[in-house]
N, C-alpha and C positions, 0 to 999 in steps of 0.2 A: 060741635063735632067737626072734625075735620073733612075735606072732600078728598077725595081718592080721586087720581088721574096718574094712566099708562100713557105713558108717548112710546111710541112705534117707529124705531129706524135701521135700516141696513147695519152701518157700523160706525164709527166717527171718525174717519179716512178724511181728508182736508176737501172740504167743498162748501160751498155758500149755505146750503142746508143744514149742513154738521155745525156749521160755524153759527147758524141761526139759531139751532136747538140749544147750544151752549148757551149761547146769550139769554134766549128763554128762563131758560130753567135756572140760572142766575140770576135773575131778577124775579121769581117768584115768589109770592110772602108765604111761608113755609109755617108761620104760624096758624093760616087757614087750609094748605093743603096739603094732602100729603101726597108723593111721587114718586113712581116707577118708572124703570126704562125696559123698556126690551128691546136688547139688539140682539141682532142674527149672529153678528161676531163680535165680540169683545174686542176690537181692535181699532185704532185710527191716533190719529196724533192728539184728536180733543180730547182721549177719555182721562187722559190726569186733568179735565179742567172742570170736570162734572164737582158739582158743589157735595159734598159730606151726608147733605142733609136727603140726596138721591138713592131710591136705592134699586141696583142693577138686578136684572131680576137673572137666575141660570140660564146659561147658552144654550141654545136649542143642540141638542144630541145630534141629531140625522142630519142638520142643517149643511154639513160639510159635505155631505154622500154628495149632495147638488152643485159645491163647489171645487170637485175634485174630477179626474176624470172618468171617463164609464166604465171603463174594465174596474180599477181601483175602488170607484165607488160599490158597485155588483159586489168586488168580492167580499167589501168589509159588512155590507149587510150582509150575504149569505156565510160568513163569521156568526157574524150577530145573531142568526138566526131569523135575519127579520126579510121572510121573502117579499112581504108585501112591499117594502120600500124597495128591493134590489128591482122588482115589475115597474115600478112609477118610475125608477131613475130608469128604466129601459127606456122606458113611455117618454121623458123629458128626452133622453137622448135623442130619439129620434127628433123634437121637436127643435132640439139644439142644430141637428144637424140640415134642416129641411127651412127654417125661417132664418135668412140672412140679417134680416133688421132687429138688434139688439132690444132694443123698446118693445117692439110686440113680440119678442122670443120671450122676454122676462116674462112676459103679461099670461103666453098662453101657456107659458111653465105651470105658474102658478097652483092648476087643479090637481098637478102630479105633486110640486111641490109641498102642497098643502094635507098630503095624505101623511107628512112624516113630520109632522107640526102639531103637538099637541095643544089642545085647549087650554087657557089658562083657568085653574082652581080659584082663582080670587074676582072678586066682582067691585066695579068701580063706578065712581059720578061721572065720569070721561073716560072714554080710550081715544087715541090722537093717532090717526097713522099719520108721520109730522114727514111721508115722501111719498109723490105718486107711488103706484104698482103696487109692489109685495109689501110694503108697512100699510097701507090702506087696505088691502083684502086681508092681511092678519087680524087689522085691529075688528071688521069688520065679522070674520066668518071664527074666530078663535078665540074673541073677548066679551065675557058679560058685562055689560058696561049701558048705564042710562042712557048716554048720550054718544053718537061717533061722530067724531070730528074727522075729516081730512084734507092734507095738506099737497097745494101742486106748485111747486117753486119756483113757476117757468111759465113762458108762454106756450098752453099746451098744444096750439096747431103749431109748435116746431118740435114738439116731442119726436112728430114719428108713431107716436102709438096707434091704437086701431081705439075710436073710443065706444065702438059697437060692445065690445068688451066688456070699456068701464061701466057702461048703461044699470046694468044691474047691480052693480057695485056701488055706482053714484045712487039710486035711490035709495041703498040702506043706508046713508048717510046723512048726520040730520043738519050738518054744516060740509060747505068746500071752501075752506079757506086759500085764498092765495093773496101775493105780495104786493101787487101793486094793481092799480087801476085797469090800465090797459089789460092784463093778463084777466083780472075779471071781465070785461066786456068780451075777451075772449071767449072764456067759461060760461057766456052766458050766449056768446053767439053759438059755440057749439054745441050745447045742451040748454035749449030753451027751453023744455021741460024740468032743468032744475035751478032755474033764474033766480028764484025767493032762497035758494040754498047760498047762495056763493056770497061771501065776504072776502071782506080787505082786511088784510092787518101786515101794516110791514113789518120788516125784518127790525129786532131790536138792536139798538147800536148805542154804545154809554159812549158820548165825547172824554167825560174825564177819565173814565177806564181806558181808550184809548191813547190821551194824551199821557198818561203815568206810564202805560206800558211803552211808550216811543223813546222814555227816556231811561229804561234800564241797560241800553247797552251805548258804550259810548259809539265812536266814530267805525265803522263797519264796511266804508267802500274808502281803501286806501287810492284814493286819485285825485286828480285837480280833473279832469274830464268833466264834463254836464255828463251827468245820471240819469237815464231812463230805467221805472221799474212799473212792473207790471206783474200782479198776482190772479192766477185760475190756475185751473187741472190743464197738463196738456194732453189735450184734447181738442178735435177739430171744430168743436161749438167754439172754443175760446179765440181762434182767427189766427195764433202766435206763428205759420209759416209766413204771413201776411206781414206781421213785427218783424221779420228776418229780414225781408225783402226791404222792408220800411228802411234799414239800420243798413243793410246795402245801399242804397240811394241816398242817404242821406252822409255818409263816410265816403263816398265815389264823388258828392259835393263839397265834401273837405270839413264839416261839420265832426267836431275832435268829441265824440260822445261814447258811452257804455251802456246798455243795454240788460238790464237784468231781468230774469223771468221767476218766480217764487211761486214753486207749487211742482206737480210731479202727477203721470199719468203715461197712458198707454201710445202714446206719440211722442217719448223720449226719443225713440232711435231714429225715425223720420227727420223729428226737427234736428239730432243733432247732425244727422248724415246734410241736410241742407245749410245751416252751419258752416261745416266744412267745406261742402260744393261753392258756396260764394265768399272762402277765405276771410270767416267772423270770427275766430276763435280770440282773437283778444279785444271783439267789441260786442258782442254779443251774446248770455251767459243763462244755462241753464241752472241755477244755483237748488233746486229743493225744496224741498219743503220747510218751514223753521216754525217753532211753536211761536216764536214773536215776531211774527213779519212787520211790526211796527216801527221799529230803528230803518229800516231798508229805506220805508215808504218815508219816512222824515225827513232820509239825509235825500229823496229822489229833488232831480230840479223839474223832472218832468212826470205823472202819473196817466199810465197809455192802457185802455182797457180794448183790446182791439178786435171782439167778439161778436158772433153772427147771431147770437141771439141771448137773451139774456130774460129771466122773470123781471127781479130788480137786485140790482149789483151791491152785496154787501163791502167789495172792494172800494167800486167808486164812489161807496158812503164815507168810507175810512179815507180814504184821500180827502175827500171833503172836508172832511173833521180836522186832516191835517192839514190843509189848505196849500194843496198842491195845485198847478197850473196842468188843467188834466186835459186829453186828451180823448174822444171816444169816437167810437164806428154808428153807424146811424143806423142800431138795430131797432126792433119793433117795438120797444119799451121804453127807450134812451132818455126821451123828453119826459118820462117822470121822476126824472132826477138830474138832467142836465139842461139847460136852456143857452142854447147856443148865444158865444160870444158877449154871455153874462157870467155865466159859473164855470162856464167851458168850452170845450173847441169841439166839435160832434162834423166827423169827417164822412165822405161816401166810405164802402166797405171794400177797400181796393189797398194795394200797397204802396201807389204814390200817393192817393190822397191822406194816405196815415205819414207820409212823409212830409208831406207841405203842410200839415196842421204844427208836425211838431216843430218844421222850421220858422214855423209863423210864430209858437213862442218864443222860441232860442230867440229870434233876431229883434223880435219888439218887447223891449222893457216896457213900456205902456201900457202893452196889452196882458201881459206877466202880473204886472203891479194892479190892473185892475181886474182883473179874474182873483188872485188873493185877496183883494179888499172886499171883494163881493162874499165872496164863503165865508169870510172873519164875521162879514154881518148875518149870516144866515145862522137862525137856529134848527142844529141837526141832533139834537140826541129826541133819540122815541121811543124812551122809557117806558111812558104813560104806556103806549100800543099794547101792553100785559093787560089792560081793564080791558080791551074788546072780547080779550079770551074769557076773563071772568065773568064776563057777560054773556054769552055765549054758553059757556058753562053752567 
């Protein structure tokens, strides 16, 4: 008989996590499991990439009263009839309006949120909240399920959250998984009472799905320019006012480069208003979102991941895979996936030292040619990483 397992995510909006669960759930052997999703919204650029054999469970009804605003919200339940949620989105209002920090506003949402959240009717071998916060208290307080699993994508002392919070959340959980080493020793420094809980499983990444999809679109950056690309949310974790600056300094030293960014977030109008203020409009490019950021990163001559913190970067695995001369910020996880001046350049978190990394490749072939020869020798696809789940499971 087959195993039953819900995974539990926000939406599949473009981000390292989204992009991880895709990967997931494509590689699972569907001949022993069978799988469910619950998202809060049916929306993000991944969900045409969800395999056939998934199946999406209905969007939560109320889920939107929380993401709309109060008056709107209030009035479409007292439509609905349903005062008790029009009281809880009062309840979160206020809680919206009174906690500045995004991370612990979701968090302490949550108890109001969770009054207009019904229980799921089906019972499973696993439920996965596969993102901190609100997919880990759903899967936990809404799902009959053997075993809960949950997922923290990130180094979580840079979350920001309050994890007095997760305390009680983290004991009903009978794994915490996260992506990379260093973020476990984290997880284990800051909840030493759930030490025997926390595992590693990285992010799954296919080289040859990669390399197939780099070659579906042909040539995409019409220039002779050296190519700078760089993919995240903009958003201030990702560093990209620091890439503006970078792309200033090194255009001001006569270096004839472009500058791409691939991805899309709440810091469009910031980065672009700075943009303009330092005269980048034809070296510097916010380009979007794309469902195959693959051609971008192939035809790049340079891969710049220029962010202040990071779990483990499913970007700078994909440049790897594409064996780009990459370039990184010397966040708090970096070194388990870049080892300086073998696989890559890992600069201080400033925007000359992101500038003198990247002219240290432009200018030396040497050092170009042997950073590629080193990731050609590296094996980087982590297929396998699917057994630890099913072990686990």
């Amino acid at each position: 008989m087959k195993k039953k397992l819900l995974f539990v995510m926000n939406n599949l909006n473009c981000g390292g996590a989204e992009k991880a669960l895709i990967s997931l759930v494509q590689t699972i052997d569907y001949a022993k499991y069978e799988v469910d999703l619950y998202l809060f919204k049916h929306e993000g650029i991944f969900y045409n990439k969800l395999p056939k054999q998934v199946k999406v469970i209905t969007e939560p009804l109320y889920y939107k009263n929380f993401d709309m605003s109060m008056k709107s919200a209030v009035l479409d339940s007292l439509k609905q009839r349903r005062f008790d949620i029009a009281f809880s989105r009062l309840q979160a209002g206020y809680v919206f309006y009174k906690e500045k920090n995004p991370a612990k506003r979701e968090q302490r949402v949550w108890k109001y949120l969770s009054r207009a959240l019904p229980a799921l009717p089906k019972s499973y071998d696993a439920a996965i909240g596969f993102l901190e916060k609100t997919p880990i208290y759903f899967s936990i307080e809404k799902v009959d399920a053997v075993k809960k699993i949950g997922f923290i994508h990130n180094d979580y002392d840079k979350l920001q959250m309050d994890p007095q919070l997760d305390i009680p959340f983290f004991a009903k959980l009978d794994h915490i998984i996260t992506v990379s080493e260093v973020c476990g020793e984290v997880l284990m420094k800051r909840f030493p009472q759930f030490q025997s809980k926390v595992k590693v499983i990285h992010n799954i990444v296919s080289p040859s799905v990669i390399h197939e999809m780099s070659k579906e679109s042909e040539e995409v950056f019409q220039t002779k320019r050296k190519i700078i690309v760089s993919i995240g949310r903009l958003h201030s974790q990702k560093g990209f006012e620091m890439a503006i600056e970078a792309c200033k300094n090194l255009c001001d030293r006569g270096y004839d480069i472009k500058w791409y960014v691939i991805g899309e977030g709440e810091e469009r109008n910031k980065l672009e208003q700075l943009i303009a203020q330092l005269h980048l409009q034809d070296r510097f490019f916010l380009i979007g979102l794309k469902d195959n950021p693959y051609p971008y990163m192939r035809e790049a001559d340079i891969y710049v991941q220029p962010s202040r913190f990071e779990g483990k970067s499913i970007a700078i695995d994909e440049a790897k895979i594409l064996h780009k001369p990459i370039v990184v910020t010397n966040f708090s996880t970096v070194k388990d996936q870049i080892e300086h001046n073998k696989n890559g350049i890992i600069v201080e978190m400033n925007a000359d030292a992101l500038a003198e990394g990247i002219a240290q490749i432009l200018e030396n072939e040497e050092l170009r040619t042997a950073l590629v020869r080193r990731l050609s020798e590296e094996n980087l696809g982590t297929e396998a990483e699917i057994e630890k789940l099913y072990a686990l499971i």
